[in-house]
C-alpha positions as CSV (number, residue, x, y, z in Angstrom):
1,X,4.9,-8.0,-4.6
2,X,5.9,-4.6,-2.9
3,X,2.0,-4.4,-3.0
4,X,0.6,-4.7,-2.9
5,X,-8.7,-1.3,10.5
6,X,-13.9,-0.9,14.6
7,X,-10.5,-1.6,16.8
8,X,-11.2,-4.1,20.1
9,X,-12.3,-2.3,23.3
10,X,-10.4,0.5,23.8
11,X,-9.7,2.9,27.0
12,X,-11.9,5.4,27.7
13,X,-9.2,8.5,26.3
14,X,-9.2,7.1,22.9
15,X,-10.8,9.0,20.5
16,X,-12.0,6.2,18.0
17,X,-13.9,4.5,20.5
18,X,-15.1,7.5,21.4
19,X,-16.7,8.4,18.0
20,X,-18.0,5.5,17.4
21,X,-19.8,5.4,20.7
22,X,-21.2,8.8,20.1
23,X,-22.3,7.1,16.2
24,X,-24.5,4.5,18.4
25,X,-25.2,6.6,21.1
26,X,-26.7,9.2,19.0
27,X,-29.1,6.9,17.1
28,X,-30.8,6.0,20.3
29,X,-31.5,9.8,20.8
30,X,-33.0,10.3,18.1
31,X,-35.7,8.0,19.6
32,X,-36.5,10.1,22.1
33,X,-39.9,11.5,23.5
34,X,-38.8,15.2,23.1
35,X,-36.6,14.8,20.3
36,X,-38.3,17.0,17.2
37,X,-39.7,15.0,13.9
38,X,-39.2,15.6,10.3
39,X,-42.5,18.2,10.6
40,X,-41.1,19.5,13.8
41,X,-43.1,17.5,16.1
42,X,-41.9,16.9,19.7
43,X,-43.6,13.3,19.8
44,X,-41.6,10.4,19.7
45,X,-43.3,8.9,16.4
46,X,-41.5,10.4,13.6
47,X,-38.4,9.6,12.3
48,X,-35.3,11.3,11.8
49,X,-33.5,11.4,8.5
50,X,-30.7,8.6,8.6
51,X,-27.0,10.0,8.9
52,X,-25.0,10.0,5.8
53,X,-22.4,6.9,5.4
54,X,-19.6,7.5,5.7
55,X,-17.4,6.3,2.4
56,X,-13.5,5.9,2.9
57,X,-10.7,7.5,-0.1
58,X,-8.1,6.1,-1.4
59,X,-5.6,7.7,1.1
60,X,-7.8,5.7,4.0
61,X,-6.7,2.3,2.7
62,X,-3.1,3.2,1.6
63,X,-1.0,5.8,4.1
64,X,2.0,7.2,2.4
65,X,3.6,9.0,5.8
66,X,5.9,12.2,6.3
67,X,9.2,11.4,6.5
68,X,10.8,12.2,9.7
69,X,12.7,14.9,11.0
70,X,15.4,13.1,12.4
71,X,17.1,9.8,13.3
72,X,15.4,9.9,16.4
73,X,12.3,11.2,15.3
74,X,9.4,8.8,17.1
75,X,6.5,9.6,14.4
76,X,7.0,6.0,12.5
77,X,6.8,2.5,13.8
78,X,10.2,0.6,14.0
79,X,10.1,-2.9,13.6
80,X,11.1,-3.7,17.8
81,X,7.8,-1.7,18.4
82,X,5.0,-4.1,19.8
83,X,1.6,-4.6,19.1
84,X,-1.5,-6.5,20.6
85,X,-0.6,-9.9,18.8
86,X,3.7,-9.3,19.4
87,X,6.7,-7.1,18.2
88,X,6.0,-6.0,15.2
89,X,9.3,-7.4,13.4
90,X,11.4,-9.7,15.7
91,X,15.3,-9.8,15.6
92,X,15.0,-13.5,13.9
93,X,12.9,-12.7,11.2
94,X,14.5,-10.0,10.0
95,X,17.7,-11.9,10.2
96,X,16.5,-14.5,8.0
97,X,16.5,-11.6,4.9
98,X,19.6,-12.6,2.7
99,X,22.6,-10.3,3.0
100,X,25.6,-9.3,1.0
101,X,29.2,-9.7,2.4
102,X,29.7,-6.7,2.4
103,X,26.9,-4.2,3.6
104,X,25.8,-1.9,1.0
105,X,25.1,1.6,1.9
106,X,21.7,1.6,0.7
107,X,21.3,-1.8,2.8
108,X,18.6,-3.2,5.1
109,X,19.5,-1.9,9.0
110,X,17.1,-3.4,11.7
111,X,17.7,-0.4,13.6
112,X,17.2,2.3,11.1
113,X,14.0,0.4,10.0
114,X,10.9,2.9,10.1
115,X,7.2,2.4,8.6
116,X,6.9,4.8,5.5
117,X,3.7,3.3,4.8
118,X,1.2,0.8,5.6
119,X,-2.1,-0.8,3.9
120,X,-5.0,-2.6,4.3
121,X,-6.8,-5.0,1.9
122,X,-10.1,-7.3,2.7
123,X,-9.3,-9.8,0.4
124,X,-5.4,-10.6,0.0
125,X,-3.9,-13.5,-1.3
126,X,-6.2,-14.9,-4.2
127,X,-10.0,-13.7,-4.8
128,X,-11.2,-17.6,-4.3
129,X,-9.5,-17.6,-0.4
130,X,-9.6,-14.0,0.0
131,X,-7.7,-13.3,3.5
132,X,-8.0,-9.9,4.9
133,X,-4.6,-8.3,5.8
134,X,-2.7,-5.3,7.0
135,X,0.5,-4.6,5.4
136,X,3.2,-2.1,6.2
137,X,6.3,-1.2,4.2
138,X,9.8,-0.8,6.4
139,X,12.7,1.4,4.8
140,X,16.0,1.9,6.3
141,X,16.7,6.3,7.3
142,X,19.9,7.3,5.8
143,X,22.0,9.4,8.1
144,X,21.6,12.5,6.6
145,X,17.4,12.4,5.9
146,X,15.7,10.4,3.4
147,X,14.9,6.6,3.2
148,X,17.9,3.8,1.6
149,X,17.0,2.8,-1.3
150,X,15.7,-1.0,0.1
151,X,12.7,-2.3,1.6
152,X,10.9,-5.1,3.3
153,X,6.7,-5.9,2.8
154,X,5.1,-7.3,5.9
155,X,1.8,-8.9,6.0
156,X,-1.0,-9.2,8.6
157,X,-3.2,-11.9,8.6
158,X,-6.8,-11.2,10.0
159,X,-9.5,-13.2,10.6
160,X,-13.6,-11.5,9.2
161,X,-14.5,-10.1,12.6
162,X,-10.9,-8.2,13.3
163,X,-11.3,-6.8,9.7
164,X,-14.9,-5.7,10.0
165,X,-13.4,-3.8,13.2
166,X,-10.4,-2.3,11.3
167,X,-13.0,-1.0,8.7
168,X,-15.9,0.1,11.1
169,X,-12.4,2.3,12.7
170,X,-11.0,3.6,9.5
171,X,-14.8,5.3,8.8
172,X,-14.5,6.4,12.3
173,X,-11.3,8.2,11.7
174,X,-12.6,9.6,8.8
175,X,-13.9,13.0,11.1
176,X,-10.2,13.3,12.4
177,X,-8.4,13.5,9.0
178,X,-10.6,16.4,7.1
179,X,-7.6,17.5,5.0
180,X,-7.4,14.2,3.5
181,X,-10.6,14.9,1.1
182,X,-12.5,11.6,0.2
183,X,-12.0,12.1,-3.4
184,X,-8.8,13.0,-3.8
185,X,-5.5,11.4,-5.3
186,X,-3.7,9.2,-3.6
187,X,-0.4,11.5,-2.2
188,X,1.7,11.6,1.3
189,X,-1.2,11.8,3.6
190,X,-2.7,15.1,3.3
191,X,-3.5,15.2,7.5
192,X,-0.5,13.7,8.5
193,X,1.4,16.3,6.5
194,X,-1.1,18.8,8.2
195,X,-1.6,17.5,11.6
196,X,1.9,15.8,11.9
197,X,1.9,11.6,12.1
198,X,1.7,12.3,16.0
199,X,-1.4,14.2,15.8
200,X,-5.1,13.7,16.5
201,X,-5.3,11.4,13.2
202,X,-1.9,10.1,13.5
203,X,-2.1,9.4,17.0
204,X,-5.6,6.9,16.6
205,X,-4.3,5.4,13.0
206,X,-1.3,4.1,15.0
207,X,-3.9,2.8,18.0
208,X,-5.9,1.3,15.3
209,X,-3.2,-0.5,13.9
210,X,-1.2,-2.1,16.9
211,X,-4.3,-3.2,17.9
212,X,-4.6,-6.0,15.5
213,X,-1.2,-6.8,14.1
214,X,2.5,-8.6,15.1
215,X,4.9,-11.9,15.6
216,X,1.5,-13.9,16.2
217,X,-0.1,-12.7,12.7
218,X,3.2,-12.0,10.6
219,X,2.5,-14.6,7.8
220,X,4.7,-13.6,4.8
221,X,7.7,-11.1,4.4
222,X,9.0,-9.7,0.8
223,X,12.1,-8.0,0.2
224,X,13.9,-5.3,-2.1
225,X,17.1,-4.7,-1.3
226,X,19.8,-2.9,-3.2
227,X,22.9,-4.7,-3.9
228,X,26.4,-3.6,-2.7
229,X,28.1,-2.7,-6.0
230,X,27.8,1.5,-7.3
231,X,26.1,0.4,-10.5
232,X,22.4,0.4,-10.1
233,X,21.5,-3.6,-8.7
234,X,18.2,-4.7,-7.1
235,X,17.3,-8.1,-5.6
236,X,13.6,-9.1,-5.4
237,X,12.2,-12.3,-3.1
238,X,10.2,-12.8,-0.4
239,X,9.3,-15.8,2.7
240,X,5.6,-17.3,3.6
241,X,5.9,-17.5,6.9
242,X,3.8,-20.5,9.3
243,X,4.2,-21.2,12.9
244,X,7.3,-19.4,12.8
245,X,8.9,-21.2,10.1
246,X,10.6,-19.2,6.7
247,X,9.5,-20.9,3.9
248,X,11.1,-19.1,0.0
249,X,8.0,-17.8,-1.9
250,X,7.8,-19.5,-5.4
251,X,6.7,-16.5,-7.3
252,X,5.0,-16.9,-10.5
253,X,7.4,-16.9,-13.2
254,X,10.0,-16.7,-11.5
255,X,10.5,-19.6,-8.8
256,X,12.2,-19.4,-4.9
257,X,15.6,-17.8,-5.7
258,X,15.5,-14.3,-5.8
259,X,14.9,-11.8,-9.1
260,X,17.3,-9.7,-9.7
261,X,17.8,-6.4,-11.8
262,X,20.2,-4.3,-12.7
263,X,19.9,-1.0,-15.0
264,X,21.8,0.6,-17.0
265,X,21.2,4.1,-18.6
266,X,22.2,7.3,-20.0
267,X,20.5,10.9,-19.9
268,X,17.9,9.8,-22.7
269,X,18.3,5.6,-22.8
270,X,17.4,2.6,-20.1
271,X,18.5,-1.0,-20.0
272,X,16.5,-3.1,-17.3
273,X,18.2,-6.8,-17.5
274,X,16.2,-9.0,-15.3
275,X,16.9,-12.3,-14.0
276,X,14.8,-14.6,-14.3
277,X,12.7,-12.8,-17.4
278,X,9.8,-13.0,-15.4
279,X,7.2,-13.0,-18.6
280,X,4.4,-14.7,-17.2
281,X,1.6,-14.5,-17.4
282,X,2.7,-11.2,-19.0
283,X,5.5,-10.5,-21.4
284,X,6.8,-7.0,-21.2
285,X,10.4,-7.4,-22.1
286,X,10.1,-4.9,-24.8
287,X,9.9,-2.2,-23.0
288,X,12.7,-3.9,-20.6
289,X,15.3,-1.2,-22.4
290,X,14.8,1.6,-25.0
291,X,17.0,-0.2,-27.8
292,X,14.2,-2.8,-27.7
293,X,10.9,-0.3,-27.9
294,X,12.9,1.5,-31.1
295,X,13.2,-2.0,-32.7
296,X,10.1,-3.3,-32.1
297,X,7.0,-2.3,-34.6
298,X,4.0,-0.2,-33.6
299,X,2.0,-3.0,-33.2
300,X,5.1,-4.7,-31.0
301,X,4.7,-1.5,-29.0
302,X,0.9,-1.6,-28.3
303,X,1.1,-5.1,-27.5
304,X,3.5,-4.3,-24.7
305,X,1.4,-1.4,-23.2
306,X,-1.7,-3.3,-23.3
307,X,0.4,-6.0,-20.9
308,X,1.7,-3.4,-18.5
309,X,-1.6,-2.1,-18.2
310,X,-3.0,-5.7,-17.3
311,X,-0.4,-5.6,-15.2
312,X,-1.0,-3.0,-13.2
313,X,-5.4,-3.6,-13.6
314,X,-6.0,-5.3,-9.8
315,X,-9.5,-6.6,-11.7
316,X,-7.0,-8.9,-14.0
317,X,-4.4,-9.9,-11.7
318,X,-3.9,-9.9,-8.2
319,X,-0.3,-9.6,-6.8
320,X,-0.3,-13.4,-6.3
321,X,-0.3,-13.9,-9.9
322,X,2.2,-11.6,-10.8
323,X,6.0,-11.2,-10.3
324,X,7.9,-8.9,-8.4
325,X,9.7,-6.7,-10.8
326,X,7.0,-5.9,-13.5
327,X,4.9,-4.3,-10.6
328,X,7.7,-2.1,-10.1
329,X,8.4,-1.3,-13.5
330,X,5.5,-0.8,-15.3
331,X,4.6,3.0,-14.5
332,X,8.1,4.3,-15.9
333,X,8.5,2.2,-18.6
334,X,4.7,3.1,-19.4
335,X,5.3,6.7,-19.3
336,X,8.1,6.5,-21.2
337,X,6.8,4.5,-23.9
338,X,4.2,7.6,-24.2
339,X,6.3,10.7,-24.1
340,X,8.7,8.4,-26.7
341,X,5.8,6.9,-28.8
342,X,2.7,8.9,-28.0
343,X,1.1,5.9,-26.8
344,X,-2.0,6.9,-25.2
345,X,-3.0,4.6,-22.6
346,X,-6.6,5.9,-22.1
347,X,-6.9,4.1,-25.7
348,X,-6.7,0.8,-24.2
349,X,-9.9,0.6,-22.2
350,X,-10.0,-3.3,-22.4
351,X,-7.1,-3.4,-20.8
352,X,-6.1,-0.7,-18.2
353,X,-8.1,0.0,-14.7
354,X,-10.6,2.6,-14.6
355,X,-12.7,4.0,-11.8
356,X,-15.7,6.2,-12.6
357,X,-15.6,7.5,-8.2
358,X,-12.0,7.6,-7.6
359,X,-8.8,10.0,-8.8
360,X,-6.6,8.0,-10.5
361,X,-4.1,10.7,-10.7
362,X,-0.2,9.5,-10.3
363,X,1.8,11.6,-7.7
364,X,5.0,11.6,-7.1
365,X,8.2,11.0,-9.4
366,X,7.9,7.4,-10.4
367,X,6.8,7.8,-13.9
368,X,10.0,10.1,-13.9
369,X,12.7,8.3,-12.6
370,X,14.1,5.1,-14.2
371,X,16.4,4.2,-11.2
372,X,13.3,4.2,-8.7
373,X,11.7,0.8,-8.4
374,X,10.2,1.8,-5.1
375,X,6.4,0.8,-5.6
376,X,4.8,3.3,-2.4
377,X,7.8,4.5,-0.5
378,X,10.9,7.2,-0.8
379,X,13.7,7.4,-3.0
380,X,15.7,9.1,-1.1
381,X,13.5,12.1,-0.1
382,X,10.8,11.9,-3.3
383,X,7.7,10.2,-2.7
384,X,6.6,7.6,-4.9
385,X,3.6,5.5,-5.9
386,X,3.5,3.7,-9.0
387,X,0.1,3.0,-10.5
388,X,-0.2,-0.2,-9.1
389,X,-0.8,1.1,-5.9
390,X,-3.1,3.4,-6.6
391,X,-5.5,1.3,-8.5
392,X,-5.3,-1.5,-6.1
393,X,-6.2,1.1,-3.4
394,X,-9.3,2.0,-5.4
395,X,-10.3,-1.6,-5.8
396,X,-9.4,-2.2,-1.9
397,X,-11.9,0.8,-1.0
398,X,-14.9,-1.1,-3.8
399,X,-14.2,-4.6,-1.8
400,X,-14.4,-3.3,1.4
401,X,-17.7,-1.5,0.8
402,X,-19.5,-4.4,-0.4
403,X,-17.5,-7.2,2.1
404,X,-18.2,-5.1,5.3
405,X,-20.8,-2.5,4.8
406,X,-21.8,0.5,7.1
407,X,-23.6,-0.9,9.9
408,X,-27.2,0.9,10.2
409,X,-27.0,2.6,14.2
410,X,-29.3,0.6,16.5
């Protein structure tokens, strides 16, 4: 559920609008009477080679940011900042999250809320009504650096022509962010680490953004929030949201009330205990602790990978038909399955996502760390992505491509 932007007329001083204009305004020169030809002619009657496209990576579609240097850092978004279509996050949506009676101290703060990363998708929801959407994930700073270990997942509704915009501005960006190569893995974005998220990239990203989302277009919030007790405790749920009305999501397999999970775990054994089960359309529950992988039989075993692997394979399942949890879970428990097993998931090619054009590479600690459920975020200061994320990112950029291609220059 943790799934999982050409911008409208801008001022003159922004520098997206300004590329693109120099894009259209530079196909009309070559047109011109003194312009040379392809033999080096100075007539007007040959034509110019076309400019390369311009094709988008995986970290143009998802943007893992920097964490800040301080509390009062201004680099990321906070929910009370405002867009063209409203605050981002109002004061009443937020409050309608569920809370504990007593607030944990890796709790959901409105004010400590910051954007550690945002997406964009041009075809959410399910493929038969695609919807095109911006997301962006909101973490709560801890006092003393890092992100608290809860979240919330907002979603952007656009209509087709905003979206077309949005893409015609992320290819426009693409000459700001050179650090960020095309083909590489999905990672903390290489030019905001560079640059800084207030830099030249930074700077237009955030422009592009705010022009197209808040309150107006806020359709659905999801939640992960750490409960109150020391032992390891997650709750999972989320709200559809229509003319301003919260409405409990009835997620597959596992209905309106919340999913929770709780782990327990030593320095070489897990125990996730979820509630509900959450098995369809995929049961996984084997690899739910390692008592019940060493049980099971081999064949048990590859049964189980070949579900997580559907699981996280965006051309199977979208996140609508999915629950919360086995998102979250599937890159540890897949990991672990093969440094335990040597289960090789490369051997399941009916199964698992591949890309012949895209790195596919997992960064960050998440196949590492059984107490991180964060799905592209922080724990604490470690950046994590599960594989999820990264596939869907690599289907986002194939969609995209084909739903809004490059528009020749006129």
């Amino acid at each position: 559920m943790f799934r999982n932007f050409l911008p409208c007329p801008r001022s003159r001083g922004s520098v997206v609008g300004g590329l693109l204009y120099l894009i259209v305004a530079g196909a009309g020169l070559w047109g011109c009477g003194d312009a040379k030809g392809v033999n080096g002619s100075t007539t007007g009657g040959n034509v110019e080679p076309k400019p390369e496209p311009v094709p988008l990576g995986l970290n143009d579609v998802s943007v893992l940011f920097p964490l800040p240097s301080s509390f009062s850092d201004p680099s990321l978004l906070r929910p009370e900042d405002v867009g063209a279509r409203g605050v981002l996050l109002p004061q009443e949506v937020f409050d309608t999250i569920p809370t504990f009676p007593v607030m944990p101290a890796e709790g959901l703060d409105y004010d400590r809320m910051r954007v550690v990363s945002l997406r964009f998708d041009g075809c959410g929801g399910l493929p038969e009504v695609c919807k095109p959407e911006i997301r962006l994930v909101m973490q709560p700073l801890k006092g003393a650096g890092g992100m608290r270990d809860s979240a919330l997942h907002l979603f952007y509704r656009l209509d087709d022509a905003a979206m077309r915009q949005v893409v015609d501005g992320l290819r426009a960006l693409r000459s700001l962010a050179p650090e960020a190569l095309v083909d590489g893995p999905l990672d903390v974005h290489p030019a905001l680490v560079a640059q800084g998220a207030l830099g030249a990239y930074g700077t237009e990203l955030r422009k592009l953004v705010l022009e197209h989302i808040g309150d107006q277009n806020l359709v659905r919030v999801t939640f992960f929030l750490r409960a109150p007790p020391t032992n390891e405790v997650w709750f999972f749920g989320g709200f559809e949201r229509e003319e301003g009305k919260m409405t409990a999501m009835n997620v597959v397999g596992v209905g309106t009330d919340p999913q929770r999970v709780i782990l327990a775990k030593t320095d070489t054994t897990y125990e996730y205990d979820l509630t509900p089960l959450g098995i369809k359309p995929e049961d996984g529950h084997i690899f739910y602790s390692t008592a019940a992988a060493d049980a099971a039989t081999e064949d048990g075993r590859r049964a189980t990978m070949a579900s997580y692997l559907r699981v996280e394979n965006p051309t199977i399942y979208v996140p609508d038909h999915l629950p919360c949890a086995g998102c979250h879970l599937s890159t540890f428990v897949t990991a672990e399955a093969t440094r335990r097993f040597g289960i090789d998931p490369a051997t399941f090619e009916s199964d698992r996502y591949a890309s012949s054009s895209r790195d596919l590479t997992l960064r960050g600690g998440a196949g590492e760390n059984s107490s991180s459920l964060r799905a592209f975020g922080y724990f604490g200061t470690d950046p994590m992505i599960v594989q999820r994320t990264i596939n869907e990112s690599a289907a986002v950029i194939d969609d995209l491509e084909t739903r809004y291609p490059e528009q020749p220059a006129k």
